[in-house]
Structure formats: structure tokens, C-alpha cells
C-alpha positions as YAML, in Angstrom:
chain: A
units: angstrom
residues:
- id: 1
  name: UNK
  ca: [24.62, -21.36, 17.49]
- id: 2
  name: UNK
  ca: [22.10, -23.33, 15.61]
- id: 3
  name: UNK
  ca: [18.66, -21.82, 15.57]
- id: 4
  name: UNK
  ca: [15.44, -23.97, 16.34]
- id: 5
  name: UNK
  ca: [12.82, -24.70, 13.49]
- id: 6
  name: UNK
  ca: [9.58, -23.77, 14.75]
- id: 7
  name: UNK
  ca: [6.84, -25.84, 13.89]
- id: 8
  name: UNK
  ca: [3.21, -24.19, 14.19]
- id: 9
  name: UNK
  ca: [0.30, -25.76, 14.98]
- id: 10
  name: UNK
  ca: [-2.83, -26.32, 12.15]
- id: 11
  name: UNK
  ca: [-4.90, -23.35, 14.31]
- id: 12
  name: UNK
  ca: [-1.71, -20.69, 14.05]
- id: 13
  name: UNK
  ca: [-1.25, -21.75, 10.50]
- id: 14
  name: UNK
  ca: [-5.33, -21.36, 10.42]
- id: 15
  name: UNK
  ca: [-4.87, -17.99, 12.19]
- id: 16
  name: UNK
  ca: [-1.94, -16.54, 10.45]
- id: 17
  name: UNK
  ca: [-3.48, -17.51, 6.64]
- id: 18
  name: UNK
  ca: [-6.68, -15.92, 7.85]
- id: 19
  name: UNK
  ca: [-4.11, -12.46, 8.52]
- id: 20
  name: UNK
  ca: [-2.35, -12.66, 5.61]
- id: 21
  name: UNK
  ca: [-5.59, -12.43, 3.71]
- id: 22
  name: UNK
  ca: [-7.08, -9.64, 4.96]
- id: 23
  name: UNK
  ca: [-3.96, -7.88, 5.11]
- id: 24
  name: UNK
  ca: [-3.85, -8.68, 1.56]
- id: 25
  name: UNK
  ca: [-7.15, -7.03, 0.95]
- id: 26
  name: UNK
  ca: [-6.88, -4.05, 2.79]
- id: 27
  name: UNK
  ca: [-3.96, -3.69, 0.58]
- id: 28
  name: UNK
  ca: [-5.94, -4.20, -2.36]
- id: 29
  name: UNK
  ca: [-8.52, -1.88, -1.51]
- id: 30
  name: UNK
  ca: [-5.89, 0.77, -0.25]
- id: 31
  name: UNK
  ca: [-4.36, 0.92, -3.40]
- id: 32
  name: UNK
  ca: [-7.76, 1.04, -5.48]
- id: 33
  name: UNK
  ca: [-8.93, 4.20, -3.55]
- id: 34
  name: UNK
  ca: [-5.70, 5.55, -3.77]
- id: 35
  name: UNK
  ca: [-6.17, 4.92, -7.71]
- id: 36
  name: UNK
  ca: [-9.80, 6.39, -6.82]
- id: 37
  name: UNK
  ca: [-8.37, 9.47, -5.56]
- id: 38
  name: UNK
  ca: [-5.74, 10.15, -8.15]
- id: 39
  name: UNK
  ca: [-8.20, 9.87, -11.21]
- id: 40
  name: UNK
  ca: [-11.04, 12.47, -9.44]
- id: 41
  name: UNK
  ca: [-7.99, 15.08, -8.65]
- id: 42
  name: UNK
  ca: [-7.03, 14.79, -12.31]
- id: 43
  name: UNK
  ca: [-10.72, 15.66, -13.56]
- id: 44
  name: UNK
  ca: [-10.78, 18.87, -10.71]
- id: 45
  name: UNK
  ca: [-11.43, 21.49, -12.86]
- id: 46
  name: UNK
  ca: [-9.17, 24.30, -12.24]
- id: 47
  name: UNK
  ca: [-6.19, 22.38, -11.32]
- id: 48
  name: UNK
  ca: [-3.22, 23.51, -12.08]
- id: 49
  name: UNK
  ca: [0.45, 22.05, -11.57]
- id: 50
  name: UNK
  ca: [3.04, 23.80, -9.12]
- id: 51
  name: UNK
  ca: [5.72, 25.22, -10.99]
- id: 52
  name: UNK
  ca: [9.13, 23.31, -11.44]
- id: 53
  name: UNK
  ca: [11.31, 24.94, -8.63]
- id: 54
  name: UNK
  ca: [14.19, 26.67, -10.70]
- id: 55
  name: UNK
  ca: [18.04, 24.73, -10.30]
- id: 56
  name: UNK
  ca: [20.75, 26.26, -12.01]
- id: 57
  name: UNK
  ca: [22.91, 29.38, -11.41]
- id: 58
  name: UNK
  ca: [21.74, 32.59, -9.56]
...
């Protein structure tokens, strides 16, 4: 069964655009505080990296 094209009107296409961008900068910003947050735990002083669990025979 064939499916139907869908045809928006200028306001959803409007609306949707309008989404798409802020979505798009909340991703943006997500990432750059992410970026934020990885750079200030890297300067902690006193941090120190979990040991490498051990795989092999025991």
C-alpha cells in the first residue's frame, strides 16, 4: 500500500524550522559545557585515574 506525501503548510514548516534550531542550539551549548566540564576536571588538583581493572589469569 502506497503511502500519502504529506504536504505541510508555510506556518508548520515556520514552526518546525523554528524547533530544529533551537534544538540545534541546545545541542551546541550541551556539548560546549560538557567540553566546559571535562577541561576544569582535568585541572582538579589531586586527581588521580582509577586503576585499570586487572584481565588475565587468576
Amino acid at each position: 500500500m502506497a503511502k500519502k506525501k504529506v504536504e505541510l503548510t508555510d506556518e508548520q514548516k515556520q514552526r518546525n524550522a523554528e524547533i530544529l534550531a533551537r534544538l540545534e542550539a541546545e545541542k551546541m551549548r550541551l556539548a560546549e559545557e560538557t567540553r566546559a566540564l571535562q577541561e576544569q576536571a582535568k585541572r582538579r588538583p589531586g586527581r588521580k585515574k582509577k586503576p585499570q581493572p586487572v584481565i588475565g589469569n587468576q
